[in-house]
N, C-alpha and C positions, 0 to 999 in steps of 0.2 A: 599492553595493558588494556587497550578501548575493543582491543576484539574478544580477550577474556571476558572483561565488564558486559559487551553483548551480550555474548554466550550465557554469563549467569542474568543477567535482563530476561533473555528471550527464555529460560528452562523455569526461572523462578521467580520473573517478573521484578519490579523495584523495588515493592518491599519486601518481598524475600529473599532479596540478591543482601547480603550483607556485607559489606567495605573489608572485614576480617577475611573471608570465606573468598573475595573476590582476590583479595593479594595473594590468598596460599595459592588459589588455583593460578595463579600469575610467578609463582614461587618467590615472591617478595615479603618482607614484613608490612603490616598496616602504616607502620612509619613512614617507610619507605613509598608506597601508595598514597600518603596523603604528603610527600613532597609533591607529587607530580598532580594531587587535584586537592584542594580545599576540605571537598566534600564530597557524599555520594551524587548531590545533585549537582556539582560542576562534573563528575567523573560522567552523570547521565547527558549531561548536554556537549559532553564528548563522544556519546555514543551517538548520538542520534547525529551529530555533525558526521560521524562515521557511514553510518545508516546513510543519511542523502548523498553523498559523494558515492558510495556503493550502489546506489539504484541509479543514482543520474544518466549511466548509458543508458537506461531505458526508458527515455524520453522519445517523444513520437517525431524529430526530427527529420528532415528530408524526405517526410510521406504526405503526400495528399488526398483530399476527400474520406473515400472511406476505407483508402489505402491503410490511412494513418488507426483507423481502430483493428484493423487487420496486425498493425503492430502489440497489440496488449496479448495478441496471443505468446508471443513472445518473452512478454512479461511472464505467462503462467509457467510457460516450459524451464526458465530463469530463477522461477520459486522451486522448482520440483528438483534442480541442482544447486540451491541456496538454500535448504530446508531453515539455519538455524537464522536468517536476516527474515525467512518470515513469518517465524516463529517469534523474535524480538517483537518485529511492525505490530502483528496479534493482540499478543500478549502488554506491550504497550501501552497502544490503542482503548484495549479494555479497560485497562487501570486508571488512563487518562478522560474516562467519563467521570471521573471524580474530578469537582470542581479545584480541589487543592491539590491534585496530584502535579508534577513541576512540569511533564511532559506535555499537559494539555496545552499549552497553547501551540506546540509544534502540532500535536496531530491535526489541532481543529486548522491551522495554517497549511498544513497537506493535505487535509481533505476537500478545503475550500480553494486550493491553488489548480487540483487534481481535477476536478468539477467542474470550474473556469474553465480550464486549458481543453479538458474536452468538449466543452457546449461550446468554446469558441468555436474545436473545429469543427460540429456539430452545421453550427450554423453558417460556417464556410461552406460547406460543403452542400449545404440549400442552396445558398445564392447561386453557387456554380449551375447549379440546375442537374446537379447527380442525385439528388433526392429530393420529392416535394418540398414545398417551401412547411415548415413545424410551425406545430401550437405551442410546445410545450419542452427546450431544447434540456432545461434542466430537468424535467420528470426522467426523458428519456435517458440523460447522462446517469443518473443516481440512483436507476433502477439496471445497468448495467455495472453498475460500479459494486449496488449489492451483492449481484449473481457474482463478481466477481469474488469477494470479500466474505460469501460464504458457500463458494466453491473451497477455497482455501482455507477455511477451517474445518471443512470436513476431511479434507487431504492431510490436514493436520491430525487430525482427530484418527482416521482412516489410513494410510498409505496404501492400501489397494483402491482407492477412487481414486479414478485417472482424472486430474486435473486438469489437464492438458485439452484432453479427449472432450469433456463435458464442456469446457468451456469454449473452445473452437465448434463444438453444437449449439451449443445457447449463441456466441456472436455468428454463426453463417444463419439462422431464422433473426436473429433481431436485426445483420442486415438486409436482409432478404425484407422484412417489412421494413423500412425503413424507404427503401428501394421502392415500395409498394405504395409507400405514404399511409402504412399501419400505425399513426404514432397512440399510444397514450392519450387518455382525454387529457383535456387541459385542467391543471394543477392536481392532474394524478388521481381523477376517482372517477 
């Protein structure tokens, strides 16, 4: 039932995923569906528990320095054979710029976990002395995080833009400066 619920999340978002529409496609009755969740927003806070356990191997684990951003390329090839989990994240995302929507405080809690985790190893990865010592470790994390975030919605948008391709070019120059001690002015202007 939480991977159909995806599937209608990520095609028509939450509020046009409807609880009726989401049981047929599950081939159950609404009844029957609302044994197993209250409501559409516990059914959504099943999905997105689905969602993090589904992405969690792609944590930058067991890599270091600038090994570990060498891993998000990973992540993109990951999206290019999971089209509809990042189609849901998207689609999501967007909806949950609305202050009332139930999803926000999970995205604002991933994007802000996501940004952390990498300026830590941002800033790891100065001390080591593999890259000058930054000004600015959060500019430079959430100006890679955009490129990445609207690489993949033009992939969405597009499927002949290689996602993959583009984005393993944007991170070999961003670490190639980085490398350089190219960072961003400090607080990004």
């Amino acid at each position: 039932m939480v991977s159909a619920a995806a599937k209608a999340f990520g095609e028509r978002g939450y509020n046009g995923a409807s609880m009726r529409q989401i049981a047929a496609d599950v081939g159950v009755s609404p009844a029957a569906l609302l044994r197993h969740f209250q409501d559409k927003e516990e059914l959504l806070a099943a999905v997105l528990e689905w969602w993090a356990r589904e992405t969690a191997a792609l944590r930058l684990e067991g890599r270091d320095g600038l090994g570990a951003f060498d891993g998000l390329r990973d992540l993109m090839t990951y999206h290019t054979h999971h089209r509809g989990l990042l189609e849901l994240f998207i689609h999501l995302t967007g909806e949950a710029s609305s202050e009332k929507h139930p999803a926000r405080a999970f995205s604002q809690d991933r994007y802000t976990g996501i940004v952390n985790m990498l300026v830590k190893r941002l800033l790891a990865t100065a001390e080591t002395g593999e890259i000058p010592p930054l000004t600015d470790a959060q500019a430079e994390v959430r100006a890679l995080c955009a490129t990445m975030d609207g690489l993949e919605i033009q992939w969405l948008l597009d499927p002949t833009v290689d996602l993959a391709g583009l984005f393993d070019f944007h991170l070999d120059h961003t670490l190639a400066r980085w490398r350089s001690g190219g960072y961003a002015p400090v607080g990004g202007s």
